[in-house]
PLY file of the C-alpha trace (Angstrom):
ply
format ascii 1.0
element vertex 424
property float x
property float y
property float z
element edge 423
property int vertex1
property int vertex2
end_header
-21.28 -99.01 5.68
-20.06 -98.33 2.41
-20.09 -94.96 1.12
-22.41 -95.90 -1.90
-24.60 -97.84 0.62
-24.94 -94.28 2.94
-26.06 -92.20 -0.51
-28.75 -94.25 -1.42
-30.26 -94.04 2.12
-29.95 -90.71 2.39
-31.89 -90.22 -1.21
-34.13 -92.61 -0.21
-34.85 -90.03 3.47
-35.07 -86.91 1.46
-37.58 -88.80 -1.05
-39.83 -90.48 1.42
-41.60 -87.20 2.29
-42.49 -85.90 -1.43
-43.50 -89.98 -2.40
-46.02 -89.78 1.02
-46.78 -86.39 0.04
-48.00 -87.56 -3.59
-49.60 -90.30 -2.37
-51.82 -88.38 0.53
-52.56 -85.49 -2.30
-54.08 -88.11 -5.20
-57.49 -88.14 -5.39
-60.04 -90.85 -6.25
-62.04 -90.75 -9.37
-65.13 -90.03 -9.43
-68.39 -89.43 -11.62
-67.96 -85.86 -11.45
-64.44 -86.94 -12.90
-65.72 -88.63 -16.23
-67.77 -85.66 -16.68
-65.19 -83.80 -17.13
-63.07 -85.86 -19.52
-63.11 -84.62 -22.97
-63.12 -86.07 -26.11
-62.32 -85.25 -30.10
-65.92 -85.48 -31.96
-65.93 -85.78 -35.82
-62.31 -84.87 -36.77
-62.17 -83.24 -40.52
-59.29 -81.82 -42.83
-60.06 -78.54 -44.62
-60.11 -79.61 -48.73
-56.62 -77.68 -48.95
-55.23 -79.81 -46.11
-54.05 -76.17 -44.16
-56.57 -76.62 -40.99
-57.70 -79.58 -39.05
-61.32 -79.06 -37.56
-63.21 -81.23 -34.79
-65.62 -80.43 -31.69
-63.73 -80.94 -28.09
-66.52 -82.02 -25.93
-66.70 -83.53 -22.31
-68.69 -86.50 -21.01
-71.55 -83.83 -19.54
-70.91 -80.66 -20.45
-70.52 -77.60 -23.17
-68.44 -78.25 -25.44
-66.23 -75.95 -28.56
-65.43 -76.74 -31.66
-61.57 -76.20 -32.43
-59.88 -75.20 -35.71
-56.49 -75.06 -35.82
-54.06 -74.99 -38.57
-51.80 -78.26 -39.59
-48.53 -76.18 -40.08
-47.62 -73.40 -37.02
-50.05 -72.52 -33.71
-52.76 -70.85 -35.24
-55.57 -72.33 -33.58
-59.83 -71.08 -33.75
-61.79 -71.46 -30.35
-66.03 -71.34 -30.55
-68.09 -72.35 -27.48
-70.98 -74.90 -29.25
-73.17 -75.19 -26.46
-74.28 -78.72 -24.68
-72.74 -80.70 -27.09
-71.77 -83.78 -23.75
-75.43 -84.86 -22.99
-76.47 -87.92 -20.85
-78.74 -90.78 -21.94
-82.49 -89.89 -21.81
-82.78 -93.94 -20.71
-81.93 -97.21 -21.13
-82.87 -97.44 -24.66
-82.31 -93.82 -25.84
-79.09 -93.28 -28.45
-76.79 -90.80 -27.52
-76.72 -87.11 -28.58
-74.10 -86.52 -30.98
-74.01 -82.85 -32.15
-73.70 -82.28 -35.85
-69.96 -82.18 -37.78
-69.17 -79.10 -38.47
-68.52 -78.33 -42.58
-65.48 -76.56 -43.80
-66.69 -75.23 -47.28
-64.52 -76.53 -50.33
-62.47 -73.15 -50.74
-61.38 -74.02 -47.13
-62.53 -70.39 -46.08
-65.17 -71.38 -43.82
-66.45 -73.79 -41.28
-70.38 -73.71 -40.84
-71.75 -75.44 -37.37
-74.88 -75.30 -35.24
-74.01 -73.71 -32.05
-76.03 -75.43 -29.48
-78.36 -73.60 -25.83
-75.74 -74.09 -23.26
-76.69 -76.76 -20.28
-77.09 -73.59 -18.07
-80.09 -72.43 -20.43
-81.48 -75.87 -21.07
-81.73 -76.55 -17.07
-82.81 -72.68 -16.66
-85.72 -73.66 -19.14
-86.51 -76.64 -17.58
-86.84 -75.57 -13.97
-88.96 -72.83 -15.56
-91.44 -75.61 -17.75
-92.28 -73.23 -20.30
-93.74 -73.72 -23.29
-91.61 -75.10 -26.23
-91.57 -72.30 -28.31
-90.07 -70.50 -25.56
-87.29 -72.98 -25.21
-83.56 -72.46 -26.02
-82.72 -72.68 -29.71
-80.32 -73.87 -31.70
-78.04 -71.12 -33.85
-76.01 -70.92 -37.19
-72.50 -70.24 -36.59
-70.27 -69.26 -39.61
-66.48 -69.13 -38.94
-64.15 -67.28 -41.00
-60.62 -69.13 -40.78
-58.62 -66.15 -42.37
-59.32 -63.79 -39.39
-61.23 -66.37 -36.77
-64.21 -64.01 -37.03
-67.43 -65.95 -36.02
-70.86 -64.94 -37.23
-73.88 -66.11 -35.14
-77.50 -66.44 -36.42
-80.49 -67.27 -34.16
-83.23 -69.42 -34.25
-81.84 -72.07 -36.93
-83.39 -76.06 -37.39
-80.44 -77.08 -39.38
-78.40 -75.93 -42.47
-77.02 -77.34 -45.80
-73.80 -76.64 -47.79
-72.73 -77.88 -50.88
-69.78 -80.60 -50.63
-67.93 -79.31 -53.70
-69.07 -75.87 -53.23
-68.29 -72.85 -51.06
-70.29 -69.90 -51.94
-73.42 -70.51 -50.05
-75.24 -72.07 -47.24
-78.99 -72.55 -47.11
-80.12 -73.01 -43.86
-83.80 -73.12 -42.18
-84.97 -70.76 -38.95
-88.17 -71.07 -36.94
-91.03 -69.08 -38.39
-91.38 -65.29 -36.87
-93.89 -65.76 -34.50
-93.84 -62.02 -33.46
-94.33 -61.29 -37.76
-97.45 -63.73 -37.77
-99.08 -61.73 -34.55
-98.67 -58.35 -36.70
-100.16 -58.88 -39.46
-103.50 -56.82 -40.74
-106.61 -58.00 -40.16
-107.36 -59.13 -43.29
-104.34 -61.65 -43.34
-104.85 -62.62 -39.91
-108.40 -63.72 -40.83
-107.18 -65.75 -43.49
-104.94 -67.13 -41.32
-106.95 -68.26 -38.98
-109.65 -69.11 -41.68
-106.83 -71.61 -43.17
-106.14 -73.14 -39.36
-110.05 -73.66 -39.33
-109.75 -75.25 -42.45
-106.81 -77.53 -41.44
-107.93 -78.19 -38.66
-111.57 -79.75 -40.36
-109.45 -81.34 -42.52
-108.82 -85.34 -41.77
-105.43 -86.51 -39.81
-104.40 -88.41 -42.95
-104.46 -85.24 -45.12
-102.82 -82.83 -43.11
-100.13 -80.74 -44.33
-96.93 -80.31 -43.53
-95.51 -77.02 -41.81
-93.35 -75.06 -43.45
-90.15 -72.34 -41.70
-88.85 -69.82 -43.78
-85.14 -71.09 -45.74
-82.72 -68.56 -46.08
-80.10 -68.92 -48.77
-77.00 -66.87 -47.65
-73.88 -65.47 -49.60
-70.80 -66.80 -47.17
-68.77 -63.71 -48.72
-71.12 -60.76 -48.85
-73.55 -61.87 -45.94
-76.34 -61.49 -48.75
-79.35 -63.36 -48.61
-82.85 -64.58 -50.16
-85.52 -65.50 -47.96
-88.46 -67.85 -49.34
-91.34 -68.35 -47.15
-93.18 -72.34 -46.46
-90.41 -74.68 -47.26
-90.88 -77.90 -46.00
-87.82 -79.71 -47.06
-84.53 -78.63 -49.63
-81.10 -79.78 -50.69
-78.44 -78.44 -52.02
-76.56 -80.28 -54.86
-73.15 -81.32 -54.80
-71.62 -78.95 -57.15
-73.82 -76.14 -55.82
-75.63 -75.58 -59.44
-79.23 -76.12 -58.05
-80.92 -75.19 -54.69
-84.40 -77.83 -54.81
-86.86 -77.14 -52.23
-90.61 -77.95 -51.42
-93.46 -75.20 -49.99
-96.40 -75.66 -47.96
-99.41 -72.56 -47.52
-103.09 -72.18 -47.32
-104.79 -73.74 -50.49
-106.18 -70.80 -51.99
-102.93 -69.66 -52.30
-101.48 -72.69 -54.55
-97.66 -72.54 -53.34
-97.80 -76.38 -52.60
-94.87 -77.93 -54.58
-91.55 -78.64 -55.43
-89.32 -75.56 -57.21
-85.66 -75.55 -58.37
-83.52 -72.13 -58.26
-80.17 -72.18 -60.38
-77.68 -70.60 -58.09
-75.99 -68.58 -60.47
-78.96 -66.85 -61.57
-81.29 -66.71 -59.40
-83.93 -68.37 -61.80
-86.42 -70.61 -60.27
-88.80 -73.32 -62.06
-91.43 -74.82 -60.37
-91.41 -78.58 -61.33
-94.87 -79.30 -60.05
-97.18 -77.52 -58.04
-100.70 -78.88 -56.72
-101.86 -79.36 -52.87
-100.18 -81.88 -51.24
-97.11 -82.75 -49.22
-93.85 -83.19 -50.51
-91.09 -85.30 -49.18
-87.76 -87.17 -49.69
-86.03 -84.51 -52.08
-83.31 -85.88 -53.77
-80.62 -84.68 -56.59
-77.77 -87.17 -58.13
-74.43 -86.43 -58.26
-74.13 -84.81 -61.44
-77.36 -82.28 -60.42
-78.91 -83.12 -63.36
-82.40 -84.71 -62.42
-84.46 -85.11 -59.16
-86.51 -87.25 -57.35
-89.29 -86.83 -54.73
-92.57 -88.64 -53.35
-95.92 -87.08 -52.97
-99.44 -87.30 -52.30
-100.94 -84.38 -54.17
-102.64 -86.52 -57.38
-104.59 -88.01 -54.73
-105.33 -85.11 -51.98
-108.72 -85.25 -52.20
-109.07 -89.19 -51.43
-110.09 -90.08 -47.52
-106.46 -91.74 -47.17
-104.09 -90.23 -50.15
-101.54 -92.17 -51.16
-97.68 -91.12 -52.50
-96.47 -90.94 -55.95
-92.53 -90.90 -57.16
-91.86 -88.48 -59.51
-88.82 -87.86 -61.84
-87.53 -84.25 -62.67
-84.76 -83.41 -65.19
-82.58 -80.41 -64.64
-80.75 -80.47 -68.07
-83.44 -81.13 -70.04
-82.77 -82.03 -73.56
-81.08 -80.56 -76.80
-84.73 -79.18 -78.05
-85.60 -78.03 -74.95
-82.80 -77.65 -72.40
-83.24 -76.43 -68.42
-85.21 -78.22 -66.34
-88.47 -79.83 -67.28
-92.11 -80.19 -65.16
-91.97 -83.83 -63.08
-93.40 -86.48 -64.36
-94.57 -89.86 -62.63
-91.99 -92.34 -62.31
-93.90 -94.83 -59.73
-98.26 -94.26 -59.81
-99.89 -93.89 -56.49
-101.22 -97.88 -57.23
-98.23 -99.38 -58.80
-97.03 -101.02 -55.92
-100.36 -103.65 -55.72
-102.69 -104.07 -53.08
-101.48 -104.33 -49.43
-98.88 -101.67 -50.90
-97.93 -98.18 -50.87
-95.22 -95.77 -52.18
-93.04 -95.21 -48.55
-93.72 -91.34 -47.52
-90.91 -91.55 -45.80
-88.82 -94.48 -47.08
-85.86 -92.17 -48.36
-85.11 -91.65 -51.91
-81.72 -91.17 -53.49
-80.20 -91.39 -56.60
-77.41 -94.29 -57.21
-73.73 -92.46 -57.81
-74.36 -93.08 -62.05
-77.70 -91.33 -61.28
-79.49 -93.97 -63.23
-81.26 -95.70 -60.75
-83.97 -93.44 -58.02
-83.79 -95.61 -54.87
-86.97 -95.01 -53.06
-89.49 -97.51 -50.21
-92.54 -99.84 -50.67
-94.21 -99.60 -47.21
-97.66 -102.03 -46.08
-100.60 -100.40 -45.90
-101.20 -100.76 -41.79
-105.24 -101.93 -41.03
-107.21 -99.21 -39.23
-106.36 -98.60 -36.00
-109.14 -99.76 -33.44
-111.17 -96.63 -31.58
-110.33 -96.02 -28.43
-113.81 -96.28 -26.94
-114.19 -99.97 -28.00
-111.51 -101.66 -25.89
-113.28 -99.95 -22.39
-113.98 -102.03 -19.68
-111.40 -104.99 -21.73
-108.43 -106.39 -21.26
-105.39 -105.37 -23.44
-102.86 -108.33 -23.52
-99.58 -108.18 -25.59
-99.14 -112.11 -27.49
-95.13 -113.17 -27.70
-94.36 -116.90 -28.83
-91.44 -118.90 -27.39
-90.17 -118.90 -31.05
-89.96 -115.13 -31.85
-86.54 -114.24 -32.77
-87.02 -111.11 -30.18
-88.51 -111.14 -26.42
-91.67 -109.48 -26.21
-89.89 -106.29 -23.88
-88.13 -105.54 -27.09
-90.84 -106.02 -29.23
-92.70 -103.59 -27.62
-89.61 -101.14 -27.11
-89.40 -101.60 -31.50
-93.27 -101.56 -32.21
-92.77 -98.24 -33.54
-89.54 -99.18 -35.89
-91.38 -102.35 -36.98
-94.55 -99.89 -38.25
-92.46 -97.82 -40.33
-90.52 -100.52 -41.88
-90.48 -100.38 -45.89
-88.98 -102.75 -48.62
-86.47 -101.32 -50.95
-87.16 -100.90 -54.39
-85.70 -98.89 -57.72
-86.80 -97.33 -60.42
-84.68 -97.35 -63.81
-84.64 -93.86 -65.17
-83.73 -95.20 -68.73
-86.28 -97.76 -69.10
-89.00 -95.85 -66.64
-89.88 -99.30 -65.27
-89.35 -99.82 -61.51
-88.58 -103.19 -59.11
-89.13 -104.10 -55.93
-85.90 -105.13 -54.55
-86.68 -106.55 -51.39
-88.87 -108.92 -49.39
-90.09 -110.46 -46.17
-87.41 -112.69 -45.59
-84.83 -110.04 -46.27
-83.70 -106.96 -43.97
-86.04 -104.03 -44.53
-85.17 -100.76 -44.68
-86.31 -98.46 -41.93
-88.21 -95.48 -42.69
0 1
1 2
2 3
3 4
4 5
5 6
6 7
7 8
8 9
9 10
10 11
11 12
12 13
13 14
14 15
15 16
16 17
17 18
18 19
19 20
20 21
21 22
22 23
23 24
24 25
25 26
26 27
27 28
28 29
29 30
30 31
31 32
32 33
33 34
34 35
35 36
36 37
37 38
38 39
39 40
40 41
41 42
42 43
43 44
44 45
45 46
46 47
47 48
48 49
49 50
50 51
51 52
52 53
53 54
54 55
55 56
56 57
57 58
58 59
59 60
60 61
61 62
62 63
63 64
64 65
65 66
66 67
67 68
68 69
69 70
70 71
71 72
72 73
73 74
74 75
75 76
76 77
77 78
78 79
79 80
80 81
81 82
82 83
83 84
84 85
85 86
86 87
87 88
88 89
89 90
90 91
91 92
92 93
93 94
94 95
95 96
96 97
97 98
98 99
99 100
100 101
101 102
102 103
103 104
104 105
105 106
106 107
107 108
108 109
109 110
110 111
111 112
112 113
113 114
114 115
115 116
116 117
117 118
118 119
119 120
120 121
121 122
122 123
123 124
124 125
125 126
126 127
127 128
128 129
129 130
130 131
131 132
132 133
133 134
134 135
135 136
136 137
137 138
138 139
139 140
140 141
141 142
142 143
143 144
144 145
145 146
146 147
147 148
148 149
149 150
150 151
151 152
152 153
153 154
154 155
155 156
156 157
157 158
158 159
159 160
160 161
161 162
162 163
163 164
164 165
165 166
166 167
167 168
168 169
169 170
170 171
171 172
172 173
173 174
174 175
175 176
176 177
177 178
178 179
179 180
180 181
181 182
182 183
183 184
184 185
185 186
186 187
187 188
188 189
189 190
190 191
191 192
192 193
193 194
194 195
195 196
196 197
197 198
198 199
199 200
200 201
201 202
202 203
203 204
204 205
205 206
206 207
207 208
208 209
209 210
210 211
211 212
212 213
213 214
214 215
215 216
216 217
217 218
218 219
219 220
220 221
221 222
222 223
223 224
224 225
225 226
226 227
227 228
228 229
229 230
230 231
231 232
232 233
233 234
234 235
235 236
236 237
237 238
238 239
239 240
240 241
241 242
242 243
243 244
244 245
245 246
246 247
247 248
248 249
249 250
250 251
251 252
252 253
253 254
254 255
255 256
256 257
257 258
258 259
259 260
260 261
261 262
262 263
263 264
264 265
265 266
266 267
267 268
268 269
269 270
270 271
271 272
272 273
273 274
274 275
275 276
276 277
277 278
278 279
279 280
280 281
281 282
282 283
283 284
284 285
285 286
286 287
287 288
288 289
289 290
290 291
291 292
292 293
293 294
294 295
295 296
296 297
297 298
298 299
299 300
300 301
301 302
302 303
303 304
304 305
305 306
306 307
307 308
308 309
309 310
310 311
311 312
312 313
313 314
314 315
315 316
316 317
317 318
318 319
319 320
320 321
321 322
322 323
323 324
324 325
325 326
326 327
327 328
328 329
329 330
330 331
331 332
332 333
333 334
334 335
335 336
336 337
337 338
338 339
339 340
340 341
341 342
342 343
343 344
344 345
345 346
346 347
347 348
348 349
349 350
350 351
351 352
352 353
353 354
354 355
355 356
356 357
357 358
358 359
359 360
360 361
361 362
362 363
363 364
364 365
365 366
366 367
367 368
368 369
369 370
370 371
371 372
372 373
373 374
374 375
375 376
376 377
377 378
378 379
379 380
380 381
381 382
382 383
383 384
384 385
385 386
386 387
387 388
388 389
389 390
390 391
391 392
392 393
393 394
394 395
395 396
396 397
397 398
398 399
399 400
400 401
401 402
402 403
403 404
404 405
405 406
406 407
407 408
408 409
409 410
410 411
411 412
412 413
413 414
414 415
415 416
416 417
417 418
418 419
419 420
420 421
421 422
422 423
């Protein structure tokens, strides 16, 4: 035997024990396995390029969200909760937790910090009620010093995109405030439930949280009571935002605060509901739908109305709404979308809002007893009755597109049966 012959055997003798030691110490994969894989959700670069930001969540699991800087080993670790949730079913979509925002002076990162999977299955061995759940909270982190502030009990927050002084965000009303108030508030409290409750399904109002408009630098804040829905604009000149209350009171409407003063104009106010607030690019003028010129009809119907910010030369600031699309405009069978969406174009010369179809009455519930209830597919629908069913919903609240020139004040219907509609 050779002498190079004798060294690889004897490698190959002192190897054989670690290779059958590897091999007896591997494990097989499992489901517990993928579970704990993680992955890099919504990757972002701070505006000044110095700090890369992203969530790191596993399959099933809590997850953090990571920010750590593009040049050295700097690096920002804040637990965000269940972020790695299963499918509900089948059918459900998968929970994807909200990207976190780095402001545009690349100071801070604003997130939603989610109930851990420990609370959620805590809460739902316990079956409480859902105001007693877990809730979501605000977290704020400061990338100078990695210093996190927390706030409870938040729905969801805003923050300008070319802005980085504040951050409006919305918290569940204070129920422990509502239970100590006099006696004379209480009653008209519960005087407006009564009231709301009389009051037919198709005219009830929307609730309203309290919005909180916070100073990322100083931690100062403004609290405004019954909003309903708000946005921020892109250059963080106007904070627009929509209140709800009892009627006597006369808060319904839609109000605009300039940041850098603090001034606020209402831009209409009358009972109603307000929906689908919507600034252009320039945060100049604003769009919204509502029902409030006909709240007193059995079935009220929405309105689009147009808002300017700058106003003109005579009269500059922002001016009261007007109507931009009437309640019957669209034509019979038709109604303005309350929840079609409305945005303005990037030019800001075109409102993009929905034409929905007025749905027939539904049928009482007493008058199908003791009959059959069939569901009717044909051989030629372009979907299988299982799905129809699964989309019934979707197919409801389907609207057609439409626009309404801001120049002109005349408005089109973009969109028909045998095109895609929009879903509201």
């Amino acid at each position: 035997m050779s002498l190079r012959a004798l060294r690889r055997l004897l490698l190959a003798a002192v190897a054989a024990p670690f290779a059958l030691g590897a091999q007896a110490g591997k494990k097989p994969l499992t489901q517990d396995t993928y579970d704990r894989w993680r992955s890099i959700l919504a990757p972002t670069l701070s505006p000044d390029g110095q700090w890369a930001v992203y969530t790191l969540t596993p399959t099933v699991g809590d997850g953090e969200l990571v920010a750590r800087r593009t040049t050295g080993a700097t690096e920002h670790r804040v637990a965000r909760g269940w972020t790695g949730r299963p499918l509900a079913s089948v059918t459900g979509t998968p929970f994807t937790p909200q990207a976190a925002q780095v402001t545009h002076d690349s100071r801070h990162v604003v997130f939603l910090r989610y109930p851990t999977k420990a609370a959620m299955d805590s809460a739902r061995a316990r079956r409480g009620r859902p105001a007693d759940q877990p809730k979501n909270a605000l977290g704020i982190l400061s990338l100078a010093d990695g210093r996190v502030t927390t706030i409870e009990r938040v729905r969801g927050f805003q923050v300008a995109a070319k802005g980085g002084r504040f951050v409006a965000y919305q918290i569940d009303a204070d129920s422990a405030a509502a239970g100590g108030r006099g006696n004379g508030a209480a009653g008209a409290a519960a005087g407006a439930a009564r009231a709301d409750s009389a009051r037919p399904a198709a005219r009830r109002k929307d609730s309203g949280a309290p919005l909180v408009l916070r100073e990322l630098a100083t931690g100062a804040e403004v609290r405004i009571e019954g909003v309903t829905g708000y946005v921020i604009d892109e250059r963080e000149q106007w904070l627009v935002y929509s209140t709800t209350g009892a009627d006597s009171l006369g808060v319904d409407g839609v109000h605009a605060r300039h940041l850098a003063t603090g001034v606020v104009t209402p831009l209409k106010v009358a009972t109603g509901n307000y929906r689908g607030l919507a600034i252009d690019e320039a945060g100049t003028q604003v769009g919204f739908v509502t029902d409030a010129d006909e709240w007193k009809a059995e079935k009220p119907r929405m309105t689009l109305y147009h808002a300017s910010l700058a106003g003109t030369r005579q009269r500059p600031g922002p001016q009261a709404a007007t109507v931009a699309v009437a309640a019957g405009a669209p034509g019979e069978g038709l109604k303005v979308a309350d929840r079609g969406g409305v945005e303005f174009v990037r030019s800001g010369g075109v409102l993009r809002f929905g034409i929905a179809r007025v749905l027939p009455d539904s049928i009482p519930a007493d008058s199908l007893a003791d009959k059959a209830v069939v569901d009717l597919w044909h051989w030629r629908d372009t979907r299988p009755q299982p799905m129809q069913r699964i989309q019934a919903g979707q197919d409801r609240n389907r609207s057609l597109p439409a626009v309404y020139h801001v120049a002109t004040r005349q408005w089109r219907r973009i969109g028909t049966d045998s095109m895609p509609l929009r879903t509201i």
